[in-house]
NUDRENVO-899833 format. One record per atom (N, C-alpha, C): x, y, z; atom name; residue number from 1; residue in one letter. Coordinates in nm, 2 decimals, always signed. Example, Ala and Ser with C-alpha at 12.3 -4.5 7.8 and 13.67 -1.06 7.14 Angstrom:
// NUDRENVO-899833
{px: +1.32&py: -0.57&pz: +0.78&atom: N&nr: 1&rest: A}
{px: +1.23&py: -0.45&pz: +0.78&atom: CA&nr: 1&rest: A}
{px: +1.32&py: -0.33&pz: +0.78&atom: C&nr: 1&rest: A}
{px: +1.28&py: -0.22&pz: +0.71&atom: N&nr: 2&rest: S}
{px: +1.37&py: -0.11&pz: +0.71&atom: CA&nr: 2&rest: S}
{px: +1.29&py: +0.00&pz: +0.79&atom: C&nr: 2&rest: S}
// end
This chain:
// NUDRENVO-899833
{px: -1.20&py: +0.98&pz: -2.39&atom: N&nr: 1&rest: X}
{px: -1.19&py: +0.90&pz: -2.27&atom: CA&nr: 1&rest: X}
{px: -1.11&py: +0.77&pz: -2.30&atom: C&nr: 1&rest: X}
{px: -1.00&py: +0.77&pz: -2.23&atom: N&nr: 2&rest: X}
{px: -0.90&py: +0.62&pz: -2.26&atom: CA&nr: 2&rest: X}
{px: -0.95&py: +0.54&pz: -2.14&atom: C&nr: 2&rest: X}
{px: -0.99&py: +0.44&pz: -2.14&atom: N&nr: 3&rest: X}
{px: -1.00&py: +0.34&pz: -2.01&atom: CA&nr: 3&rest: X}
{px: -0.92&py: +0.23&pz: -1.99&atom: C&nr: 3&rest: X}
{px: -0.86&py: +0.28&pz: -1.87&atom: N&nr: 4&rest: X}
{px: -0.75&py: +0.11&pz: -1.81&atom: CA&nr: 4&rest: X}
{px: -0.79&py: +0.04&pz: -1.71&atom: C&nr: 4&rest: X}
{px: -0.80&py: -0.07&pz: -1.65&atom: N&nr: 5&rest: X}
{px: -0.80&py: -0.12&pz: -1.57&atom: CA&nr: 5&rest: X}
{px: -0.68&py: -0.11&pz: -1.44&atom: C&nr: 5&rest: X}
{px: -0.75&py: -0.10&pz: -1.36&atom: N&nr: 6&rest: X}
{px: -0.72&py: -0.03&pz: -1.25&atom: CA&nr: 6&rest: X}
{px: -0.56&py: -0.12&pz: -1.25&atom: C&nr: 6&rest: X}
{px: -0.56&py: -0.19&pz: -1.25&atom: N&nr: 7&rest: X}
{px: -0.42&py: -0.30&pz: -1.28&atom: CA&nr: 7&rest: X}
{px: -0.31&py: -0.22&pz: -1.38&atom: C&nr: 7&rest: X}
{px: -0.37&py: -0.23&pz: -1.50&atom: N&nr: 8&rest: X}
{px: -0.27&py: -0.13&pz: -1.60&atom: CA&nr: 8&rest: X}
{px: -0.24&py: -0.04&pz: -1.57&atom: C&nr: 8&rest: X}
{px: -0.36&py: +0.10&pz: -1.49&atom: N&nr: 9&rest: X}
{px: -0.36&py: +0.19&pz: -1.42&atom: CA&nr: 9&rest: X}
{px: -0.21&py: +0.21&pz: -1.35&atom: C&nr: 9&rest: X}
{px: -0.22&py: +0.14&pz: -1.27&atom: N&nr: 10&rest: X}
{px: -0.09&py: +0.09&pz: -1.15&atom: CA&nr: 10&rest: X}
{px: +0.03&py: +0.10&pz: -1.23&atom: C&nr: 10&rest: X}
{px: +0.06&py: -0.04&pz: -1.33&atom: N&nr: 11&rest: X}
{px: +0.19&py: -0.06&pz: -1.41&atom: CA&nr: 11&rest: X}
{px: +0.20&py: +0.08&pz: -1.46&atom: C&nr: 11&rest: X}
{px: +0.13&py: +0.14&pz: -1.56&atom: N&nr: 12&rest: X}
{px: +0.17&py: +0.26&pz: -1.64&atom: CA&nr: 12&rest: X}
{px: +0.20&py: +0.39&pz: -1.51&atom: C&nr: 12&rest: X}
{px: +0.14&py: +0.37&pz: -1.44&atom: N&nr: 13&rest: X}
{px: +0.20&py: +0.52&pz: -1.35&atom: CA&nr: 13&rest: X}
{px: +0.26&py: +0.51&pz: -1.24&atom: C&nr: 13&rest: X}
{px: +0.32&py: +0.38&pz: -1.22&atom: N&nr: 14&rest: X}
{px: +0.40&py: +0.29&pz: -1.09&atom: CA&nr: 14&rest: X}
{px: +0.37&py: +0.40&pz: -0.96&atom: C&nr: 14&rest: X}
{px: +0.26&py: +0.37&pz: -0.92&atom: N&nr: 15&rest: X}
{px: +0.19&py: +0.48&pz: -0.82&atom: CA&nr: 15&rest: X}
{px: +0.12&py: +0.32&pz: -0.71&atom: C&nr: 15&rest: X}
{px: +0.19&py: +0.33&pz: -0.60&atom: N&nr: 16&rest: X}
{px: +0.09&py: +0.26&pz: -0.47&atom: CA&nr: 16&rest: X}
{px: -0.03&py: +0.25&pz: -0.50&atom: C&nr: 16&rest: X}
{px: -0.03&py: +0.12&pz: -0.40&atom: N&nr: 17&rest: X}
{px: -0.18&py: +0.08&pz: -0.39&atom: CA&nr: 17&rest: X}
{px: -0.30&py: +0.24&pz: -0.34&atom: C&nr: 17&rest: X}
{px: -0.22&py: +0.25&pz: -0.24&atom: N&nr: 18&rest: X}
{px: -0.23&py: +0.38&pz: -0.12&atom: CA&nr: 18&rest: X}
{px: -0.28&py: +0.52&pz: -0.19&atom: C&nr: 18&rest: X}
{px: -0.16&py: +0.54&pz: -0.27&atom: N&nr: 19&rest: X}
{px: -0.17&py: +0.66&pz: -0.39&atom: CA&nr: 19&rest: X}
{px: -0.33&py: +0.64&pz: -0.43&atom: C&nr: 19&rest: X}
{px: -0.36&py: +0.54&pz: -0.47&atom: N&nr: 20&rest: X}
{px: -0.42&py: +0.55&pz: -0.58&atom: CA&nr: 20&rest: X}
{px: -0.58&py: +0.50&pz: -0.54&atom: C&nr: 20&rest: X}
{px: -0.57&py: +0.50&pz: -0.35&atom: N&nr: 21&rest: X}
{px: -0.70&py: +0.48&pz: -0.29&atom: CA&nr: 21&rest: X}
{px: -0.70&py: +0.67&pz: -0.28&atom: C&nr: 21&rest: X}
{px: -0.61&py: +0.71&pz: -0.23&atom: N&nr: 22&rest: X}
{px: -0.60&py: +0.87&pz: -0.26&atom: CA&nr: 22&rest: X}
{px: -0.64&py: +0.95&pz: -0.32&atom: C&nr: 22&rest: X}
{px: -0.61&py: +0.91&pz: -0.48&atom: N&nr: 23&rest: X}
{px: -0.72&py: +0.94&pz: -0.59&atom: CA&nr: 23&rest: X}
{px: -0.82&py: +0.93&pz: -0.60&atom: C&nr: 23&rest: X}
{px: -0.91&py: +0.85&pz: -0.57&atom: N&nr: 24&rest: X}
{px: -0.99&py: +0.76&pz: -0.61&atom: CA&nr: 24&rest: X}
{px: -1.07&py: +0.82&pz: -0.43&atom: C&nr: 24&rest: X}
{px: -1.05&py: +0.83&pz: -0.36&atom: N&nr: 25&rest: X}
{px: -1.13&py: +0.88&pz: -0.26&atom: CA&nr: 25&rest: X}
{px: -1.10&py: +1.05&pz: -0.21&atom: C&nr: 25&rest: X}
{px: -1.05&py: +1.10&pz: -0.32&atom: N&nr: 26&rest: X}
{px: -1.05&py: +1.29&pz: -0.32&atom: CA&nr: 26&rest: X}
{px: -1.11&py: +1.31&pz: -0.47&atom: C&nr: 26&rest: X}
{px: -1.16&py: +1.21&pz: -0.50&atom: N&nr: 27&rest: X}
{px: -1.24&py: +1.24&pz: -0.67&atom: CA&nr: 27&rest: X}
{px: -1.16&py: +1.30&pz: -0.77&atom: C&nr: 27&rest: X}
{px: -1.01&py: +1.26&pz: -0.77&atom: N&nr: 28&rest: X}
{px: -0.94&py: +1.30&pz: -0.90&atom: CA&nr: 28&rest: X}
{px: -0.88&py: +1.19&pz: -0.97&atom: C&nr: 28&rest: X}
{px: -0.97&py: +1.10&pz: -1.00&atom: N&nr: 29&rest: X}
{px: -0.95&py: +1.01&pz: -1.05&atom: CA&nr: 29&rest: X}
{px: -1.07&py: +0.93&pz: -1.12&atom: C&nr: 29&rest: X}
{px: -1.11&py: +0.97&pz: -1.24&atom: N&nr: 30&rest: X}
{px: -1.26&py: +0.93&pz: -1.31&atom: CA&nr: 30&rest: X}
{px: -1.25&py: +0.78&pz: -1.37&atom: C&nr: 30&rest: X}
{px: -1.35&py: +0.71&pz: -1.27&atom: N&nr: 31&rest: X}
{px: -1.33&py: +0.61&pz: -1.31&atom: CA&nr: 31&rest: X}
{px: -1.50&py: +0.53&pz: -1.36&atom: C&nr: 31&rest: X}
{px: -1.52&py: +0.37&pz: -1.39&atom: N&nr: 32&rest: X}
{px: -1.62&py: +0.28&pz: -1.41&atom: CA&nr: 32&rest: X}
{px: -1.61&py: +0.19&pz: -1.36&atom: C&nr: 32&rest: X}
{px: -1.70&py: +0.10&pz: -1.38&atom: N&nr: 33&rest: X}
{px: -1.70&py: -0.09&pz: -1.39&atom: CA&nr: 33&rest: X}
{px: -1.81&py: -0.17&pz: -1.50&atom: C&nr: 33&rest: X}
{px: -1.68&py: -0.19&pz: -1.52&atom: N&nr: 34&rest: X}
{px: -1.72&py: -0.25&pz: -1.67&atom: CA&nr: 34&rest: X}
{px: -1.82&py: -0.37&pz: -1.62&atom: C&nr: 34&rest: X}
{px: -1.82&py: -0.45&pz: -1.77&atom: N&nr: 35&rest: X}
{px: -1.92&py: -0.55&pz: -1.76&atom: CA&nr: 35&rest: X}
{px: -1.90&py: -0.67&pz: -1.68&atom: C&nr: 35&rest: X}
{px: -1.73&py: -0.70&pz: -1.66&atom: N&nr: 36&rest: X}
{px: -1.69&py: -0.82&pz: -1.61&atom: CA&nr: 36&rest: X}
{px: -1.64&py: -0.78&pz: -1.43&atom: C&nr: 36&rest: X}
{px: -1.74&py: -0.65&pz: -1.39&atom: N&nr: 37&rest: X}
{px: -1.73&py: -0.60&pz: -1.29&atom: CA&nr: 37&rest: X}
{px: -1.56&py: -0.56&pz: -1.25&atom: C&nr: 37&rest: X}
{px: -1.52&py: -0.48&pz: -1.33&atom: N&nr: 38&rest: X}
{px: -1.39&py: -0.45&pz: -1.31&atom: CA&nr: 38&rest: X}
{px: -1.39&py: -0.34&pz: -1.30&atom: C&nr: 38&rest: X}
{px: -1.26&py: -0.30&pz: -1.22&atom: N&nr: 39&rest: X}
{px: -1.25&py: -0.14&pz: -1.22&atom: CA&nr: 39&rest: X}
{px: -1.19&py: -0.07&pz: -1.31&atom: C&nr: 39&rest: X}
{px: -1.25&py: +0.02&pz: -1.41&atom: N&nr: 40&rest: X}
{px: -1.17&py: +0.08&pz: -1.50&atom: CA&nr: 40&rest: X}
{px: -1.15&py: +0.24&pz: -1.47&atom: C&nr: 40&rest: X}
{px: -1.05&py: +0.29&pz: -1.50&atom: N&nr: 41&rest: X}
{px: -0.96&py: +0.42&pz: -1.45&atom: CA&nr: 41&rest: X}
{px: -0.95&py: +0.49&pz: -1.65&atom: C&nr: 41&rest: X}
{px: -1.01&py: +0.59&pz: -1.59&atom: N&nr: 42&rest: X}
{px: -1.02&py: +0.70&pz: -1.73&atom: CA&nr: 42&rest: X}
{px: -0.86&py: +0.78&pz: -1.72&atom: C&nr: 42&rest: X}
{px: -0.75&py: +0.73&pz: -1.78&atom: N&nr: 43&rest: X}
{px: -0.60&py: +0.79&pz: -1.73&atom: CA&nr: 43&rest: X}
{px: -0.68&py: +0.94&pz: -1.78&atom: C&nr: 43&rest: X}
{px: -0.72&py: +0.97&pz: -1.91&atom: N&nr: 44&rest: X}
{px: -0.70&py: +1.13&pz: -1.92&atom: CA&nr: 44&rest: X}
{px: -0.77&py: +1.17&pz: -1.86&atom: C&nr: 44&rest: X}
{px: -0.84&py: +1.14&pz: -1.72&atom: N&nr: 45&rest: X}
{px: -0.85&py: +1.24&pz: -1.62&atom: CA&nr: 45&rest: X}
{px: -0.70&py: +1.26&pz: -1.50&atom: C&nr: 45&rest: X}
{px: -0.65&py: +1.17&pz: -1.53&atom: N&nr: 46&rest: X}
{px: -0.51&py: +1.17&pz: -1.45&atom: CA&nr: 46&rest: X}
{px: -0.48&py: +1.28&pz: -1.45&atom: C&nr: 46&rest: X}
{px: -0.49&py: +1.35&pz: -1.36&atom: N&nr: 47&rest: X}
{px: -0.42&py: +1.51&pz: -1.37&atom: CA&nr: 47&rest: X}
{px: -0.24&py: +1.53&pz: -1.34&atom: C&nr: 47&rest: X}
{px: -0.18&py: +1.51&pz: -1.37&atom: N&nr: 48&rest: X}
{px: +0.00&py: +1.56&pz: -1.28&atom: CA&nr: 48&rest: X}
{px: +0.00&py: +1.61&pz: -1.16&atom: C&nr: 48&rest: X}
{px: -0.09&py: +1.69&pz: -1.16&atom: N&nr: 49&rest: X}
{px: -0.07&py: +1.77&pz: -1.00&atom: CA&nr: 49&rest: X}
{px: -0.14&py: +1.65&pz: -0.94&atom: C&nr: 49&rest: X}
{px: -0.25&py: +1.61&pz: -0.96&atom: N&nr: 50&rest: X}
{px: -0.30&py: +1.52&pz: -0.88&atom: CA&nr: 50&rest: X}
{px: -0.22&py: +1.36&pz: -0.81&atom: C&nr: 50&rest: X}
{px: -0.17&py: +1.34&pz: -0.94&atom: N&nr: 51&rest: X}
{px: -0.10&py: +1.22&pz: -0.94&atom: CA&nr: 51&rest: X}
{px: +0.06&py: +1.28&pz: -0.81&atom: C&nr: 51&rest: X}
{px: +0.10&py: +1.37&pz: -0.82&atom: N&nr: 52&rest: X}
{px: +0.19&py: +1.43&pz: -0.74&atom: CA&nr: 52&rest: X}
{px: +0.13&py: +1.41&pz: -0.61&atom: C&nr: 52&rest: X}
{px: +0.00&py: +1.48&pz: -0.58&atom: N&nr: 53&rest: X}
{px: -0.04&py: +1.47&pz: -0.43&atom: CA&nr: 53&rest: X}
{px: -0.06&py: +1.35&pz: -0.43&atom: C&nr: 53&rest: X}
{px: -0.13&py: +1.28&pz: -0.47&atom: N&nr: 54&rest: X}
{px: -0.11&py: +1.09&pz: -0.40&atom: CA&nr: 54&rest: X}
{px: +0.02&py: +1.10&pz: -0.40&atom: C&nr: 54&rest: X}
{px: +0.12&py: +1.08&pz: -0.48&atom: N&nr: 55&rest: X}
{px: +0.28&py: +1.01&pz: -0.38&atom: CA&nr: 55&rest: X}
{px: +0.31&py: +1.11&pz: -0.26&atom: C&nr: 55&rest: X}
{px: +0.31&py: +1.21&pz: -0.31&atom: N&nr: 56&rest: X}
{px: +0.36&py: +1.33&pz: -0.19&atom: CA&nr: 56&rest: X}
{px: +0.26&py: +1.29&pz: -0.05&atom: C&nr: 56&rest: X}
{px: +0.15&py: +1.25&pz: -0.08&atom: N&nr: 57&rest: X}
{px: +0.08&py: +1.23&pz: +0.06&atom: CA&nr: 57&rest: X}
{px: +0.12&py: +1.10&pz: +0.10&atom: C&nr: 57&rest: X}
{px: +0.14&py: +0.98&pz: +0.03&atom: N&nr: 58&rest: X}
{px: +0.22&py: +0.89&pz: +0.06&atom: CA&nr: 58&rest: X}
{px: +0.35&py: +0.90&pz: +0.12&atom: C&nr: 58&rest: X}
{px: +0.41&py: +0.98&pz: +0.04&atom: N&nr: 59&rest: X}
{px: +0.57&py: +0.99&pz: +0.09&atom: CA&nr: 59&rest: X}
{px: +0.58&py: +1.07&pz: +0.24&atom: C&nr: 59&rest: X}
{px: +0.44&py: +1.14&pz: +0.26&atom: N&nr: 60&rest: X}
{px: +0.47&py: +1.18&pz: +0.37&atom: CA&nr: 60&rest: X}
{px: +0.43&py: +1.11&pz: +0.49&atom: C&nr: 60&rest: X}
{px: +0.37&py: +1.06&pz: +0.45&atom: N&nr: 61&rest: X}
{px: +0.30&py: +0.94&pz: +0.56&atom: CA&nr: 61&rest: X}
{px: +0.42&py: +0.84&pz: +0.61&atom: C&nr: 61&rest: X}
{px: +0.50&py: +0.79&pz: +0.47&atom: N&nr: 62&rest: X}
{px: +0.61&py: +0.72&pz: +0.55&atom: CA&nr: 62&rest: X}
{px: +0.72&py: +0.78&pz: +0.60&atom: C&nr: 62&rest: X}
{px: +0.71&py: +0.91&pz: +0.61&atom: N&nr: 63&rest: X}
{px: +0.84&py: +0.94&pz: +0.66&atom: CA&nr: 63&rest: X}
{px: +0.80&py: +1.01&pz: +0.79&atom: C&nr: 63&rest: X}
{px: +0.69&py: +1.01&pz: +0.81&atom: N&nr: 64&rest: X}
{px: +0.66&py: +1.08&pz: +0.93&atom: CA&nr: 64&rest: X}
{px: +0.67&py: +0.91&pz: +1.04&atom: C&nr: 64&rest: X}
{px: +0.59&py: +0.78&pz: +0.96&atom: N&nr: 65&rest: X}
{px: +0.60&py: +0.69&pz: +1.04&atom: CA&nr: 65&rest: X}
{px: +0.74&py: +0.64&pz: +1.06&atom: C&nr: 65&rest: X}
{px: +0.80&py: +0.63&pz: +0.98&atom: N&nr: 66&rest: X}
{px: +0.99&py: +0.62&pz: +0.98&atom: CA&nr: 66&rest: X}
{px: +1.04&py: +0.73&pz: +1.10&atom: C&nr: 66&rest: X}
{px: +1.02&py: +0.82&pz: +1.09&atom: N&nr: 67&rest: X}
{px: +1.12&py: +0.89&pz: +1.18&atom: CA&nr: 67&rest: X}
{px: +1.05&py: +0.86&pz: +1.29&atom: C&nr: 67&rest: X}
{px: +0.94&py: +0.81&pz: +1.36&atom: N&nr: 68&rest: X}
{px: +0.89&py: +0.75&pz: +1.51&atom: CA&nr: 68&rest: X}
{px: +0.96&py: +0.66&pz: +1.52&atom: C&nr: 68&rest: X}
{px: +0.97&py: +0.59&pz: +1.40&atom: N&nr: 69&rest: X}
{px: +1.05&py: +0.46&pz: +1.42&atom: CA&nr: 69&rest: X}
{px: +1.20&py: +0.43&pz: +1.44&atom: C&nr: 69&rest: X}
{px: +1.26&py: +0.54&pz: +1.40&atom: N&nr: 70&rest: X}
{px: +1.41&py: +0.55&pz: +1.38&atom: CA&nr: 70&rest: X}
{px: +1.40&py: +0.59&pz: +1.52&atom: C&nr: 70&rest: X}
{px: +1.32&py: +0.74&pz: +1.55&atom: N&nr: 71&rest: X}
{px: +1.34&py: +0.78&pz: +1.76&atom: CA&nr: 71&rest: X}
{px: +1.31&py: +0.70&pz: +1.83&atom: C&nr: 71&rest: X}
{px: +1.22&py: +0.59&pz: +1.82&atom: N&nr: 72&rest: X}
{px: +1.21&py: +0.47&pz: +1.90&atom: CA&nr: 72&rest: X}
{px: +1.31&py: +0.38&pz: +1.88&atom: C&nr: 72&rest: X}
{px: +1.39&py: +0.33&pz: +1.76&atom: N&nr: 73&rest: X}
{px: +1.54&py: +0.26&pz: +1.80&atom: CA&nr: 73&rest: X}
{px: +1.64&py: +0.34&pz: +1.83&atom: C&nr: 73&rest: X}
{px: +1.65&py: +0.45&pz: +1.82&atom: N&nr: 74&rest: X}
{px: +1.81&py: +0.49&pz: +1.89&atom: CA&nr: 74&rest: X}
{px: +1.76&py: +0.53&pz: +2.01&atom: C&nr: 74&rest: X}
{px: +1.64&py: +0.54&pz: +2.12&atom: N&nr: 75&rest: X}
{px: +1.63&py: +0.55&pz: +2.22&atom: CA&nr: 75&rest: X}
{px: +1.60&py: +0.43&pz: +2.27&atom: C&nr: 75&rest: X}
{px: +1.61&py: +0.29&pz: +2.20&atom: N&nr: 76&rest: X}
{px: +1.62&py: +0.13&pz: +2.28&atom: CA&nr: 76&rest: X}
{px: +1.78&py: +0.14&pz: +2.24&atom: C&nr: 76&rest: X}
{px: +1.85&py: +0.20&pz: +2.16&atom: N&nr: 77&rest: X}
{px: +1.98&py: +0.17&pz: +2.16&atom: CA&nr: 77&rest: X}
{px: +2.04&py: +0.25&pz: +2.31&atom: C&nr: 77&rest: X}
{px: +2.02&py: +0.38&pz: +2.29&atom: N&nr: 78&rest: X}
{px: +2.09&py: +0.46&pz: +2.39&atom: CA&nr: 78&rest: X}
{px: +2.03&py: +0.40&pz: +2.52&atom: C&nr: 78&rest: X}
{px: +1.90&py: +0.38&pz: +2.58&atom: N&nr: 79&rest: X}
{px: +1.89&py: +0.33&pz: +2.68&atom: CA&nr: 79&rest: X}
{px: +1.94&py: +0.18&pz: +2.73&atom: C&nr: 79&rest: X}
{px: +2.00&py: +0.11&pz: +2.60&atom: N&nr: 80&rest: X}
{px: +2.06&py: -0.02&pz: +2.64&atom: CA&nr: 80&rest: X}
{px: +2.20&py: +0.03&pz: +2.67&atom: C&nr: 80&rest: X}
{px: +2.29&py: +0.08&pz: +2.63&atom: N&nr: 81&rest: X}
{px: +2.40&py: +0.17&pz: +2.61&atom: CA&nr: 81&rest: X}
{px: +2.47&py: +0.27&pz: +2.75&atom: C&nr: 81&rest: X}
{px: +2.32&py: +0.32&pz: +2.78&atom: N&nr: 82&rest: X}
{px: +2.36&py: +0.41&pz: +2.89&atom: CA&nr: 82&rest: X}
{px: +2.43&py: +0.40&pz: +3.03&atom: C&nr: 82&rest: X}
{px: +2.38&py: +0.26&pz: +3.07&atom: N&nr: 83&rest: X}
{px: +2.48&py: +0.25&pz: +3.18&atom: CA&nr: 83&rest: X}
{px: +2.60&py: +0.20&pz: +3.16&atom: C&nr: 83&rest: X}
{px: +2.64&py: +0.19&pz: +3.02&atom: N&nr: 84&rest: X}
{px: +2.72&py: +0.11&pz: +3.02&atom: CA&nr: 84&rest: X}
{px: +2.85&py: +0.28&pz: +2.99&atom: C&nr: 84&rest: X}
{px: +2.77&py: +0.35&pz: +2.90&atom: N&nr: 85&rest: X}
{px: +2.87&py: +0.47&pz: +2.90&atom: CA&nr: 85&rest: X}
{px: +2.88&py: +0.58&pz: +3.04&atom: C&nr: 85&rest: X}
{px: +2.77&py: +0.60&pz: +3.14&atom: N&nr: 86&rest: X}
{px: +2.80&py: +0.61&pz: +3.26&atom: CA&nr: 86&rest: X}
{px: +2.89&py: +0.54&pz: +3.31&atom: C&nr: 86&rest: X}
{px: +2.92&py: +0.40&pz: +3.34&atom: N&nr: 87&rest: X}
{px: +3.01&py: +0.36&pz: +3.39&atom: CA&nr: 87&rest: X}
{px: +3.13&py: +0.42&pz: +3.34&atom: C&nr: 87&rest: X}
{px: +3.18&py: +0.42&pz: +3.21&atom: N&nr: 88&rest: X}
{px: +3.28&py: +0.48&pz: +3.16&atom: CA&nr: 88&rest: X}
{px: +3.35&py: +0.63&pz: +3.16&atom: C&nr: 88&rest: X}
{px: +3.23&py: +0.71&pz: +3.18&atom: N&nr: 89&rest: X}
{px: +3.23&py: +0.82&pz: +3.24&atom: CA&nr: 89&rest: X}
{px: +3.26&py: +0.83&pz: +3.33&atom: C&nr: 89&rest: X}
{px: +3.22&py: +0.75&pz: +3.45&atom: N&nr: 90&rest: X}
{px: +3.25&py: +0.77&pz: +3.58&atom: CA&nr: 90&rest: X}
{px: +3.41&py: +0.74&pz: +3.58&atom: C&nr: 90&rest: X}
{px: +3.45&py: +0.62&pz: +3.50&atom: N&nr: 91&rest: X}
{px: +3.60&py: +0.58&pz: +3.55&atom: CA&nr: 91&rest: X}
{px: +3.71&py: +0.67&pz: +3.47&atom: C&nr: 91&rest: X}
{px: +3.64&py: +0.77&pz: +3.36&atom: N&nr: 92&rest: X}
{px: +3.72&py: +0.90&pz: +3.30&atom: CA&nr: 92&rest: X}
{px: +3.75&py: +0.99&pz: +3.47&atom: C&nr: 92&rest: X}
{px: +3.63&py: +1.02&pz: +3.48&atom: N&nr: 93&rest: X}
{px: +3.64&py: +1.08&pz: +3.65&atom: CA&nr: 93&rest: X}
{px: +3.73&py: +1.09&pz: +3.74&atom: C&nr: 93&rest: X}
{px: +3.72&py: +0.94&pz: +3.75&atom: N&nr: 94&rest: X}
{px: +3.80&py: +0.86&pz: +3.90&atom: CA&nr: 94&rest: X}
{px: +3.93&py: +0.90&pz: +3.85&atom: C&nr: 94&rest: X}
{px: +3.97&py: +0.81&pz: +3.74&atom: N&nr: 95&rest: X}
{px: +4.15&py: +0.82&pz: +3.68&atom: CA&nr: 95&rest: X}
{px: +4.17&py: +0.97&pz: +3.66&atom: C&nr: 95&rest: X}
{px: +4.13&py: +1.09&pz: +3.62&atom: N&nr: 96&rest: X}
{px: +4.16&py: +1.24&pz: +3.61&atom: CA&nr: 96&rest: X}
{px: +4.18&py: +1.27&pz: +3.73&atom: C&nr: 96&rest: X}
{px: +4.15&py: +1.21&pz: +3.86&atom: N&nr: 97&rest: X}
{px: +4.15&py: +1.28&pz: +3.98&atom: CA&nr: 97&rest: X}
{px: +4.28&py: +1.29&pz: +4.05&atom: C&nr: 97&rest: X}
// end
């Protein structure tokens, strides 16, 4: 058993806050508290696969909230946009006639 503090934890596996509530609340991640009431993280239970599912479930979390967010700006763009490219449409129209 190697023990880190949930701090060093973090630096050595440059893994989110988020990640690593992940772990730590699907039980793949063995940890304590020490005497000075700290949290300490047992890395060799750190499994790779495990450590993969926290970022992967992170990374998917943001990119599911990103792309609502990206279809929410180009539908404030296009609906700021739209009469203005209707109008232009319309005078393609008019002048072809």
């Amino acid at each position: 058993m190697k023990l880190l503090t949930l701090e060093e934890f973090q630096k050595l596996t440059s893994i989110s806050d988020r990640a690593i509530v992940w772990l730590l609340k699907n039980k793949k991640l063995a940890c304590q508290i020490n005497d000075q009431n700290e949290l300490l993280v047992d890395i060799e239970s750190a499994q790779i696969k495990d450590l993969v599912s926290a970022i992967s479930a992170r990374h998917l979390e943001l990119m599911t909230n990103n792309r609502r967010l990206v279809s929410e700006r180009l539908a404030k763009i296009v609906s700021s946009k739209l009469e203005e490219f209707l109008d232009q449409a319309l005078q393609v129209v008019i002048n072809s006639r």
